[in-house]
Biopython code that builds the backbone (N, CA, C, O; Angstrom):
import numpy as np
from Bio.PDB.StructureBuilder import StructureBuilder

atoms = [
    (1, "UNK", "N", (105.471, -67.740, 11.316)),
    (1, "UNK", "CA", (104.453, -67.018, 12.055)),
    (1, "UNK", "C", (103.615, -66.182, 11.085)),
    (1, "UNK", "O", (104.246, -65.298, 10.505)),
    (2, "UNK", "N", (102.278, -66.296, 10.792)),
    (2, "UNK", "CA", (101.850, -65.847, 10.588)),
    (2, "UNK", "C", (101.221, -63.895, 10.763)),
    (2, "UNK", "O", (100.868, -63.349, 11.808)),
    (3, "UNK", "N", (101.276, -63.319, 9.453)),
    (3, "UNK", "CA", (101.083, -62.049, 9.880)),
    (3, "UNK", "C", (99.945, -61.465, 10.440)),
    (3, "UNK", "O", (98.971, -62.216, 10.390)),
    (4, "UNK", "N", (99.720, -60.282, 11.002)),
    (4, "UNK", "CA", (98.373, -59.928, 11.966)),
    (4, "UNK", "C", (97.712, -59.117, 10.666)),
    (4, "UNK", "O", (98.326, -58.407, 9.871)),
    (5, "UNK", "N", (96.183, -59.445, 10.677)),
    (5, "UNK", "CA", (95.196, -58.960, 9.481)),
    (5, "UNK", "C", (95.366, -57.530, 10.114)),
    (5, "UNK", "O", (95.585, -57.346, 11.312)),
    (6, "UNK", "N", (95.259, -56.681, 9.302)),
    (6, "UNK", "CA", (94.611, -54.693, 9.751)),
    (6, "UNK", "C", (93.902, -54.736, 8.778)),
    (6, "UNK", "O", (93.844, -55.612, 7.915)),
    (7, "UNK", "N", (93.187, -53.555, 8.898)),
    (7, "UNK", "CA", (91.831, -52.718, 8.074)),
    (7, "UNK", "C", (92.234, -51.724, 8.712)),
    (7, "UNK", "O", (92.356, -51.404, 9.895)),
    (8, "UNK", "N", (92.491, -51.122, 7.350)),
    (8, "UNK", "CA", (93.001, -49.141, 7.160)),
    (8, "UNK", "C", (91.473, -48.888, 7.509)),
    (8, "UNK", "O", (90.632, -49.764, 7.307)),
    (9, "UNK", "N", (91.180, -47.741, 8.002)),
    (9, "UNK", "CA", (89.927, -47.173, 9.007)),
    (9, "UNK", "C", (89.809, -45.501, 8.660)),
    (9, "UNK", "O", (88.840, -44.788, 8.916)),
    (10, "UNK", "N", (91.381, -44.996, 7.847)),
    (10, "UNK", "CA", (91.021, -43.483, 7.891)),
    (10, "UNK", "C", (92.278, -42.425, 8.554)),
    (10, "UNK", "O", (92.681, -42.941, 9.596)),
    (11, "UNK", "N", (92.630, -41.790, 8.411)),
    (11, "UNK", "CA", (93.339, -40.804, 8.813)),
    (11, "UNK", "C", (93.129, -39.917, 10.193)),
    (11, "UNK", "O", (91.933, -39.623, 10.181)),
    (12, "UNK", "N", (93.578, -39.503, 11.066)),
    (12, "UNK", "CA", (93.501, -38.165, 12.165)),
    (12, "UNK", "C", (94.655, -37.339, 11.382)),
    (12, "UNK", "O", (95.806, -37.683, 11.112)),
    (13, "UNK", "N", (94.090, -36.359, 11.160)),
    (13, "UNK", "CA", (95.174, -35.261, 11.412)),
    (13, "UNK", "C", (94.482, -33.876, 11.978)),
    (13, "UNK", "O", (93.341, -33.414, 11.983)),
    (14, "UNK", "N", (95.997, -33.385, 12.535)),
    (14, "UNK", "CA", (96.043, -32.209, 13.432)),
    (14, "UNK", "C", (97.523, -31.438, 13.008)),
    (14, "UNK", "O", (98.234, -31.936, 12.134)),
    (15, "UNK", "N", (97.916, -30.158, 13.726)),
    (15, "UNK", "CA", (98.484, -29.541, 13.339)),
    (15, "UNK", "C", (99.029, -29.848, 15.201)),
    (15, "UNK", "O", (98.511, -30.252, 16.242)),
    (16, "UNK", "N", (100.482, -29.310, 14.682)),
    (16, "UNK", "CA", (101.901, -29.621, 15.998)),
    (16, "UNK", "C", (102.038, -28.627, 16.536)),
    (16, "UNK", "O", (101.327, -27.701, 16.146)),
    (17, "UNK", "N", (102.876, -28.407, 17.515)),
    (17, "UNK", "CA", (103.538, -27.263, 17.652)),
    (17, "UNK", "C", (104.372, -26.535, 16.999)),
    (17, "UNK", "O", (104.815, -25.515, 17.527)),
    (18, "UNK", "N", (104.682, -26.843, 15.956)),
    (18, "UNK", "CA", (105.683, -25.999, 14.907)),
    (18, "UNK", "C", (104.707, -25.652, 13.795)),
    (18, "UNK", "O", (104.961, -25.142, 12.704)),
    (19, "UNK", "N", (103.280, -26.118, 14.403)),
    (19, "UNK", "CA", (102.295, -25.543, 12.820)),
    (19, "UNK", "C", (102.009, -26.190, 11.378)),
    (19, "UNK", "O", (101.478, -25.850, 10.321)),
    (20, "UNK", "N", (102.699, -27.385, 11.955)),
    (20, "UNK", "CA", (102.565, -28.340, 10.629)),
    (20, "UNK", "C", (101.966, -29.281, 10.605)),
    (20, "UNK", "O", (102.263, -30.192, 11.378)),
    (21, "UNK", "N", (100.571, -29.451, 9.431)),
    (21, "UNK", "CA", (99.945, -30.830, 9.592)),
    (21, "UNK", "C", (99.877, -32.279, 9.552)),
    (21, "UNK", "O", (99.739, -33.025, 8.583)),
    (22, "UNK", "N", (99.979, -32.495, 10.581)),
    (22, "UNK", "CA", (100.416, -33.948, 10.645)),
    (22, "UNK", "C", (99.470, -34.833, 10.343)),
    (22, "UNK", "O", (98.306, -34.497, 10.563)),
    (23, "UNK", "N", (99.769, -36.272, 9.727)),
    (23, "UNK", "CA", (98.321, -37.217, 9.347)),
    (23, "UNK", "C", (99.098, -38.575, 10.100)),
    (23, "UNK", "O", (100.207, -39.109, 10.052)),
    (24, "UNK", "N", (97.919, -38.760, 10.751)),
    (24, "UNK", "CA", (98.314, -40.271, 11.045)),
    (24, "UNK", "C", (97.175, -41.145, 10.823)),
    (24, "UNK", "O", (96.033, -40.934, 11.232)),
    (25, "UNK", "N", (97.737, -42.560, 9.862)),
    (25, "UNK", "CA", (96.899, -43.510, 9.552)),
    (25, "UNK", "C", (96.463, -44.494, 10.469)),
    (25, "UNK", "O", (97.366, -45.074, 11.072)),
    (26, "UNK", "N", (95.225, -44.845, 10.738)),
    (26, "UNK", "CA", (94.328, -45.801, 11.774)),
    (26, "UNK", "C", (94.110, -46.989, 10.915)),
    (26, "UNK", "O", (93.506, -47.045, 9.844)),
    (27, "UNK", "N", (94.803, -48.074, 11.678)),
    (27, "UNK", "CA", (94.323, -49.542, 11.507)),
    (27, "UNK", "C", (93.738, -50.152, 12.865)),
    (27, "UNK", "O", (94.021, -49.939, 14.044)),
    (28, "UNK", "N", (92.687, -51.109, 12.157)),
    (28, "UNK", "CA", (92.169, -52.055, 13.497)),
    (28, "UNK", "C", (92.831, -53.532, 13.052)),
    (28, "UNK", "O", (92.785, -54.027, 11.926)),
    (29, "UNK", "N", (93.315, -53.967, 13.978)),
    (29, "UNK", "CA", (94.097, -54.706, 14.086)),
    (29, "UNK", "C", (93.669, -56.091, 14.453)),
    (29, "UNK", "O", (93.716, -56.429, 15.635)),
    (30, "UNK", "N", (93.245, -56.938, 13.505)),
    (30, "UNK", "CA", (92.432, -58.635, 14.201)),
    (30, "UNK", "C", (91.478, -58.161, 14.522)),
    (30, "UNK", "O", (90.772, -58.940, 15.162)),
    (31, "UNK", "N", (90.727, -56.369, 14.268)),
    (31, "UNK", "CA", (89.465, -56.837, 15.061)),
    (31, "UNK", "C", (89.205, -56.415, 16.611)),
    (31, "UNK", "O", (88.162, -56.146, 17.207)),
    (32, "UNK", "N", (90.814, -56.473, 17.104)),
    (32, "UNK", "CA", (90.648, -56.328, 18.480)),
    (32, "UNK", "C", (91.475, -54.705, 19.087)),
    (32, "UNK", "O", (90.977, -53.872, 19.845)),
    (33, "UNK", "N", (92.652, -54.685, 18.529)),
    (33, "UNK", "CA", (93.267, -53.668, 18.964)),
    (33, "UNK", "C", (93.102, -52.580, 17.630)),
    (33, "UNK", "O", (92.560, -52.983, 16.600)),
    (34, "UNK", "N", (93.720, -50.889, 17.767)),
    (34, "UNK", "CA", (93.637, -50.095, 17.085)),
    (34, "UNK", "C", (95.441, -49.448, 16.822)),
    (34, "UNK", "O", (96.090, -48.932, 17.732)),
    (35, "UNK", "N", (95.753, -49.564, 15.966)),
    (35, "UNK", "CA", (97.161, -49.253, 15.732)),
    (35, "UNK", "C", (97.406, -47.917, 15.006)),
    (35, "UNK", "O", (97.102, -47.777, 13.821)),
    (36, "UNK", "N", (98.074, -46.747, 15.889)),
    (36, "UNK", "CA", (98.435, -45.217, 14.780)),
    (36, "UNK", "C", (99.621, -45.412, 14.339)),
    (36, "UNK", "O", (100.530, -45.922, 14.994)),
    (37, "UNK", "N", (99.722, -44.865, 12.754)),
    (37, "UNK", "CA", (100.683, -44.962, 12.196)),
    (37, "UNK", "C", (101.268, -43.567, 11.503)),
    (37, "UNK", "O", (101.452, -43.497, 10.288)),
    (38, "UNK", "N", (101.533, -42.486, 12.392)),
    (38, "UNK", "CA", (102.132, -41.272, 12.448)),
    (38, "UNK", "C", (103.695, -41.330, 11.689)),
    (38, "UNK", "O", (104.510, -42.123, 11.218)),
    (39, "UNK", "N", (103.462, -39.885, 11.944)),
    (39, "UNK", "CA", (105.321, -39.516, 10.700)),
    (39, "UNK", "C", (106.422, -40.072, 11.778)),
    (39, "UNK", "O", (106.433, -40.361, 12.975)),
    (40, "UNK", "N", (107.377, -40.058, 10.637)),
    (40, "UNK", "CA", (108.578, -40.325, 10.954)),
    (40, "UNK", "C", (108.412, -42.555, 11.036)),
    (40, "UNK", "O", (109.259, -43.223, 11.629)),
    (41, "UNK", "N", (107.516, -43.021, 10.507)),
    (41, "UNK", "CA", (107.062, -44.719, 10.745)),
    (41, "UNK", "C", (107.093, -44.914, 12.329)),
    (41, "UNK", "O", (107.704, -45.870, 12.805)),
    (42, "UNK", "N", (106.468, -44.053, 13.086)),
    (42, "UNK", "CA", (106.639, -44.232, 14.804)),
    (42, "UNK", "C", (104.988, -44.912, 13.963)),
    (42, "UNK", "O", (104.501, -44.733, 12.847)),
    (43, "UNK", "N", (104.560, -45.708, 15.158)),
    (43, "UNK", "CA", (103.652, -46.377, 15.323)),
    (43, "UNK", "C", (103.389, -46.661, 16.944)),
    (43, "UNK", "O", (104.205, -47.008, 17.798)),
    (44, "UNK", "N", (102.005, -46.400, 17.064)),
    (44, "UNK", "CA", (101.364, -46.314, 18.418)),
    (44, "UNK", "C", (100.100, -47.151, 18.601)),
    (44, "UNK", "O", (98.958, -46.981, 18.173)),
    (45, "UNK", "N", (100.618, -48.064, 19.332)),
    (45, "UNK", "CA", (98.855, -49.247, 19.680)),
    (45, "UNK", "C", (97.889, -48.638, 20.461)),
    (45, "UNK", "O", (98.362, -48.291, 21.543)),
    (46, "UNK", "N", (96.667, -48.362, 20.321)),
    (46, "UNK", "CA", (95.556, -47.818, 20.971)),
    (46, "UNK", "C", (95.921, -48.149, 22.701)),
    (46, "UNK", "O", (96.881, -48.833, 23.055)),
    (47, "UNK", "N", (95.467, -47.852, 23.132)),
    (47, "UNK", "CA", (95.452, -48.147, 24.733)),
    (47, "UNK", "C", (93.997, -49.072, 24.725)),
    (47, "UNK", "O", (93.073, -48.511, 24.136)),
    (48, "UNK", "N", (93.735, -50.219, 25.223)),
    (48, "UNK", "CA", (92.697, -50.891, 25.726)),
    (48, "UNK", "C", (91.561, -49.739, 25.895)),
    (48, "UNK", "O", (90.684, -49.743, 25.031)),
    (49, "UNK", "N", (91.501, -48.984, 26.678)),
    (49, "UNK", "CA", (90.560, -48.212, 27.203)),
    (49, "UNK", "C", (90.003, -47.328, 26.047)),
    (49, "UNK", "O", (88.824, -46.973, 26.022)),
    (50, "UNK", "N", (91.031, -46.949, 24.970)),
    (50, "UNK", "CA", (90.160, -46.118, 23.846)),
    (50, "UNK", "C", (90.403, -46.752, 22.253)),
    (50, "UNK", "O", (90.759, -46.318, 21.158)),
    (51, "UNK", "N", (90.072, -47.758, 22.716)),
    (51, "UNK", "CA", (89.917, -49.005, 20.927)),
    (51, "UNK", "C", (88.235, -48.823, 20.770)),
    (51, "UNK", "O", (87.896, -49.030, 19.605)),
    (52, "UNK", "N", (87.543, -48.616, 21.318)),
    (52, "UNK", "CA", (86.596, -48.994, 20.874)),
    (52, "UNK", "C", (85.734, -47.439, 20.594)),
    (52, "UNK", "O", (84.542, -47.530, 20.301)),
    (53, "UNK", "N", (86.347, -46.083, 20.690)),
    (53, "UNK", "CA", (85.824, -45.415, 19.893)),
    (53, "UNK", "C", (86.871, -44.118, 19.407)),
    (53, "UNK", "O", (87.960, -43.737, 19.837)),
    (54, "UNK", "N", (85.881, -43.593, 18.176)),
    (54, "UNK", "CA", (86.582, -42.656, 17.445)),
    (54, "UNK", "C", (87.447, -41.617, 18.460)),
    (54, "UNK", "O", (88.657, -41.403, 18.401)),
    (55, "UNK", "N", (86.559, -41.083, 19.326)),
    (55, "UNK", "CA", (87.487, -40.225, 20.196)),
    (55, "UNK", "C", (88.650, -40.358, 21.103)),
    (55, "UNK", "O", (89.472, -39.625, 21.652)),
    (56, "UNK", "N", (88.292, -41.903, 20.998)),
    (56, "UNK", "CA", (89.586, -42.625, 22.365)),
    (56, "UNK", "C", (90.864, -42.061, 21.264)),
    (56, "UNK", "O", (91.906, -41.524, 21.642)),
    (57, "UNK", "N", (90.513, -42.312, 19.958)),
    (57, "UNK", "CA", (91.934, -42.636, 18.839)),
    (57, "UNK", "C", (92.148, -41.458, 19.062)),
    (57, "UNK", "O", (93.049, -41.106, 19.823)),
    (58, "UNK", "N", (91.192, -40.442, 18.309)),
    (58, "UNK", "CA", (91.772, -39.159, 18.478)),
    (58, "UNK", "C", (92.275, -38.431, 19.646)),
    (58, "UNK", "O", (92.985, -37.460, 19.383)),
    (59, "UNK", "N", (92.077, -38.669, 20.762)),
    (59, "UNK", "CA", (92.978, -38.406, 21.693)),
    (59, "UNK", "C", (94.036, -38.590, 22.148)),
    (59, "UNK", "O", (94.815, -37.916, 22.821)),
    (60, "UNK", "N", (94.031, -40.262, 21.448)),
    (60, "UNK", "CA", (95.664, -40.592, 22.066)),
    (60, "UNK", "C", (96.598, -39.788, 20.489)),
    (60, "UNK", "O", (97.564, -39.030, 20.578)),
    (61, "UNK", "N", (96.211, -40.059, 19.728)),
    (61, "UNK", "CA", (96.637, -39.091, 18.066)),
    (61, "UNK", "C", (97.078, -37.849, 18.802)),
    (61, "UNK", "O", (98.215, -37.415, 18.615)),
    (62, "UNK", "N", (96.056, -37.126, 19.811)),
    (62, "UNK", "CA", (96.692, -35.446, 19.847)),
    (62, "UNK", "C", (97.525, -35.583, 21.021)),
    (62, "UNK", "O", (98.116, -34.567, 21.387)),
    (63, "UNK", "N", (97.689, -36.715, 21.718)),
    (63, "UNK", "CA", (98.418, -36.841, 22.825)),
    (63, "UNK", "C", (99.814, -36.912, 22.879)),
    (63, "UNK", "O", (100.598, -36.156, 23.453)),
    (64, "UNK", "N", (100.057, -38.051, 22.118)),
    (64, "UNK", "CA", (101.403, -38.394, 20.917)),
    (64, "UNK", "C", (101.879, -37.608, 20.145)),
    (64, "UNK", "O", (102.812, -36.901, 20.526)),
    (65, "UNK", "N", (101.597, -37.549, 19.406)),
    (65, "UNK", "CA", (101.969, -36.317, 18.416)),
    (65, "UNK", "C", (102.008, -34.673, 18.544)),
    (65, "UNK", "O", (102.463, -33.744, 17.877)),
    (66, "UNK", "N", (101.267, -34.837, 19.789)),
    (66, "UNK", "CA", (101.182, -33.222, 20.500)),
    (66, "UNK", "C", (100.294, -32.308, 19.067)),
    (66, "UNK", "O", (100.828, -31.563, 18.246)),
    (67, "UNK", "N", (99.021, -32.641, 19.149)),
    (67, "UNK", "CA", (98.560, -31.960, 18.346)),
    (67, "UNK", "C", (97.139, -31.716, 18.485)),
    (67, "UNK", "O", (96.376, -32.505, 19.043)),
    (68, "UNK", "N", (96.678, -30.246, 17.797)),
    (68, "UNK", "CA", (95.342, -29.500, 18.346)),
    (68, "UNK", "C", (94.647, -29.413, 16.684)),
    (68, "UNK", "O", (95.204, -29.463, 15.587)),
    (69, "UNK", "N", (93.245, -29.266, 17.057)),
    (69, "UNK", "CA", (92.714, -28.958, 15.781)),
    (69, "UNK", "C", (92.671, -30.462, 15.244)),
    (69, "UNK", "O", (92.987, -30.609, 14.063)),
    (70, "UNK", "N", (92.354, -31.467, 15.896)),
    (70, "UNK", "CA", (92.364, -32.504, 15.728)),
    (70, "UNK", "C", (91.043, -33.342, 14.730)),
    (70, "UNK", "O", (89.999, -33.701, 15.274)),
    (71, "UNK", "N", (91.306, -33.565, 13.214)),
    (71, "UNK", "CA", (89.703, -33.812, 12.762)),
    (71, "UNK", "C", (90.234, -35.874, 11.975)),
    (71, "UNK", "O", (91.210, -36.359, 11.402)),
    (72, "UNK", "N", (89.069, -36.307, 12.390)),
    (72, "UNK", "CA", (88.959, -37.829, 11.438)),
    (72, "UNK", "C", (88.193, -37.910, 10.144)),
    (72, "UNK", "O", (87.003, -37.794, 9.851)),
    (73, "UNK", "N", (89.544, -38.205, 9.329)),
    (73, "UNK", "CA", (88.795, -38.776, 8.012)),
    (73, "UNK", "C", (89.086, -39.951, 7.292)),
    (73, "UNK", "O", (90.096, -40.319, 6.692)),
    (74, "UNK", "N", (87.439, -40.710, 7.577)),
    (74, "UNK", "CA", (87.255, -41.999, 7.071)),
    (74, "UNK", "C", (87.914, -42.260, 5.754)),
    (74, "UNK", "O", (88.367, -41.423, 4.974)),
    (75, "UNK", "N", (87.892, -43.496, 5.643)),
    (75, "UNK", "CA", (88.666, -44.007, 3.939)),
    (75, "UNK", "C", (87.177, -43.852, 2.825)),
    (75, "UNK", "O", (86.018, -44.092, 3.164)),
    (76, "UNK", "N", (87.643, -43.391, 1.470)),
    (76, "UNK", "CA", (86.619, -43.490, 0.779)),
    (76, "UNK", "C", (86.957, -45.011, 0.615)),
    (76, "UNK", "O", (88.152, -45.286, 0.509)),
    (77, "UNK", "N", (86.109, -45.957, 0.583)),
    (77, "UNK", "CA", (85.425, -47.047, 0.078)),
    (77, "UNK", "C", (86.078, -47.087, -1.540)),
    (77, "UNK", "O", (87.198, -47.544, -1.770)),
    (78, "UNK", "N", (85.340, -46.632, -2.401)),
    (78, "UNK", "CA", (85.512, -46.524, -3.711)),
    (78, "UNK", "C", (85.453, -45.414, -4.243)),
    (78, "UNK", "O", (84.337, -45.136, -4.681)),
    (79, "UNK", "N", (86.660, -44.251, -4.449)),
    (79, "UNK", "CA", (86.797, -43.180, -4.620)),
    (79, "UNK", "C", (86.484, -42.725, -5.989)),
    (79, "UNK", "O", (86.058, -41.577, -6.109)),
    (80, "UNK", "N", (86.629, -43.437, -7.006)),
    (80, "UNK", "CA", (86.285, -43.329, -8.431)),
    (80, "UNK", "C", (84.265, -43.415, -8.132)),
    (80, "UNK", "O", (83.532, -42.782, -8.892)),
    (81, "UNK", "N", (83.893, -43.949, -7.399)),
    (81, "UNK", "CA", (82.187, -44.058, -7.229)),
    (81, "UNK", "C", (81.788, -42.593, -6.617)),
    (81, "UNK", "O", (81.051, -41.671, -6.965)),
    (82, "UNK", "N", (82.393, -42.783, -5.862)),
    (82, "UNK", "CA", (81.609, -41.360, -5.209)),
    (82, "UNK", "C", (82.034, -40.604, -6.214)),
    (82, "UNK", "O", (81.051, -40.065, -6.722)),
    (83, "UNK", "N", (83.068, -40.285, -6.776)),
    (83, "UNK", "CA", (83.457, -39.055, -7.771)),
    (83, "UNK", "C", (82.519, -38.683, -8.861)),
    (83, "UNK", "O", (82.242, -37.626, -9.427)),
    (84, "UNK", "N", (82.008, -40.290, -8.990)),
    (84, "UNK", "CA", (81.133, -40.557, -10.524)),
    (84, "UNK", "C", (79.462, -39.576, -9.580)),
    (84, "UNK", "O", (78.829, -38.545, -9.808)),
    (85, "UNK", "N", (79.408, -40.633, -8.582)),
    (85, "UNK", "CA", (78.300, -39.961, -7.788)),
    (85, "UNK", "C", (78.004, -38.549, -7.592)),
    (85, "UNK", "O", (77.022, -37.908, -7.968)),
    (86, "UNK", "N", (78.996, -38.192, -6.957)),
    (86, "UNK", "CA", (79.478, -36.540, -6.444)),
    (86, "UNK", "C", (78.922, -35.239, -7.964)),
    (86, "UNK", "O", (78.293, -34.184, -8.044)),
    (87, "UNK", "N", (79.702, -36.267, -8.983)),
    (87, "UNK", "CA", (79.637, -35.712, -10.469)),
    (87, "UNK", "C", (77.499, -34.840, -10.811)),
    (87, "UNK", "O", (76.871, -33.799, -11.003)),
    (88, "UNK", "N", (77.370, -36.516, -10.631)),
    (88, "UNK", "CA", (76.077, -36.611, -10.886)),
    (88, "UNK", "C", (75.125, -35.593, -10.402)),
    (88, "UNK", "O", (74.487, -34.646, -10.862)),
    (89, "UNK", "N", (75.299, -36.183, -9.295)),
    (89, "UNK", "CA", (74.370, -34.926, -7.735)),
    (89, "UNK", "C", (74.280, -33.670, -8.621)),
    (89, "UNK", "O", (73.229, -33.315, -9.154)),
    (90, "UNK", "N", (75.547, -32.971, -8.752)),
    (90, "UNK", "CA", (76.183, -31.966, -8.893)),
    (90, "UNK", "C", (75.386, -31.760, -10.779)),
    (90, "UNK", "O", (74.831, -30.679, -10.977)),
    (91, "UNK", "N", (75.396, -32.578, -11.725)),
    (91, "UNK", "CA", (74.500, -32.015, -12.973)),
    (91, "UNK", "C", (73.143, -32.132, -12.430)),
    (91, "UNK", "O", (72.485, -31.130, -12.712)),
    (92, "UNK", "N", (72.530, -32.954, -11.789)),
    (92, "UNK", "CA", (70.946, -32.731, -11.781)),
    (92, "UNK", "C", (70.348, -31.987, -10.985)),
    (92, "UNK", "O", (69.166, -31.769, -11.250)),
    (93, "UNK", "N", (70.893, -31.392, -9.841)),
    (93, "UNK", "CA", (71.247, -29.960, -9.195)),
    (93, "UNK", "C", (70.977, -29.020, -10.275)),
    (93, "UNK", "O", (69.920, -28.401, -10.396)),
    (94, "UNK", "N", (72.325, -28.916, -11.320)),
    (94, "UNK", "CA", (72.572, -27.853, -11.875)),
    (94, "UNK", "C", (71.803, -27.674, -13.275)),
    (94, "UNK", "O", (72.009, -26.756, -14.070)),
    (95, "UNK", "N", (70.587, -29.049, -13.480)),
    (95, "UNK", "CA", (69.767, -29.122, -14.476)),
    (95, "UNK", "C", (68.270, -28.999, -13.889)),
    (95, "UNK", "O", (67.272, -28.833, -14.590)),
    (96, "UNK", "N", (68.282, -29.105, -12.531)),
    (96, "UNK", "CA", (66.902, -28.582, -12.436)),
    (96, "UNK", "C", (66.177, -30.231, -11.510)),
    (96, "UNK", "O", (65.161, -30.296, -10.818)),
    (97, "UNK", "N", (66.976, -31.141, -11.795)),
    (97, "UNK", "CA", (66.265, -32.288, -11.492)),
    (97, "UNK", "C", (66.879, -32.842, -10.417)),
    (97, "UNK", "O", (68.064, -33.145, -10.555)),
    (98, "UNK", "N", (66.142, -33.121, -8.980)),
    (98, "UNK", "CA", (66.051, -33.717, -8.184)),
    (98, "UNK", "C", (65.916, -34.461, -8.054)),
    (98, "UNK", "O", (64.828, -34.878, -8.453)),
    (99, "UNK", "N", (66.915, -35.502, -7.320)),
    (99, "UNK", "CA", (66.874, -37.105, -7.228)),
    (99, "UNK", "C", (66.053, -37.532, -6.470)),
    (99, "UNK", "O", (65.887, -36.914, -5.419)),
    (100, "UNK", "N", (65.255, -38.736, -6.740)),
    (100, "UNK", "CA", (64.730, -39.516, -5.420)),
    (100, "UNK", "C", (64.914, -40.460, -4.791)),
    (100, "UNK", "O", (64.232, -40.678, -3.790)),
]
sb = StructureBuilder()
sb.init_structure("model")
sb.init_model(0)
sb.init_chain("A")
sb.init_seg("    ")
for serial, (resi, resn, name, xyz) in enumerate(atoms, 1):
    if name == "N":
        sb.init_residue(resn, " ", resi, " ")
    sb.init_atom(name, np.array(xyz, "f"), 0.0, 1.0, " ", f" {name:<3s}", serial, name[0])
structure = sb.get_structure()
């Protein structure tokens, strides 16, 4: 049997009732479903009704996990690029020269 394709999508985290921040990783799954992958390796399939947007996830994320202060963060793409990028911005800023 063949295995099911995912695409990592990004992190939710929120903080619990004991005050500790929790991260749970978002995969889309074939495309069709959305899979959380919270502490302890519990894993939670989107519900039909909230696969198809950011807030459906994050709700069922603070639902499950019992958690408030709930924020999404996307995957960097290529984290060494933006860094190089980020770098850059940041000297021609600090040299006077504005990008176009």
């Amino acid at each position: 049997m063949a295995s099911k394709q995912e695409d990592f999508r990004g992190h939710i985290q929120g903080v619990n009732e004991i005050q500790q921040l929790v991260s749970v990783a978002v995969y889309k799954v074939e495309g069709r479903s959305v899979r959380l992958d919270g502490p302890c390796g519990y894993s939670h399939s989107v519900h039909p009704s909230n696969v198809h947007s950011l807030e459906g996830w994050q709700r069922e994320a603070a639902h499950i996990w019992k958690l408030d202060d709930v924020v999404y963060f996307p995957p960097l793409v290529n984290p060494e690029k933006e860094l190089i990028e980020r770098n850059e911005k940041a000297e021609a800023e600090k040299n006077g020269d504005l990008p176009t």
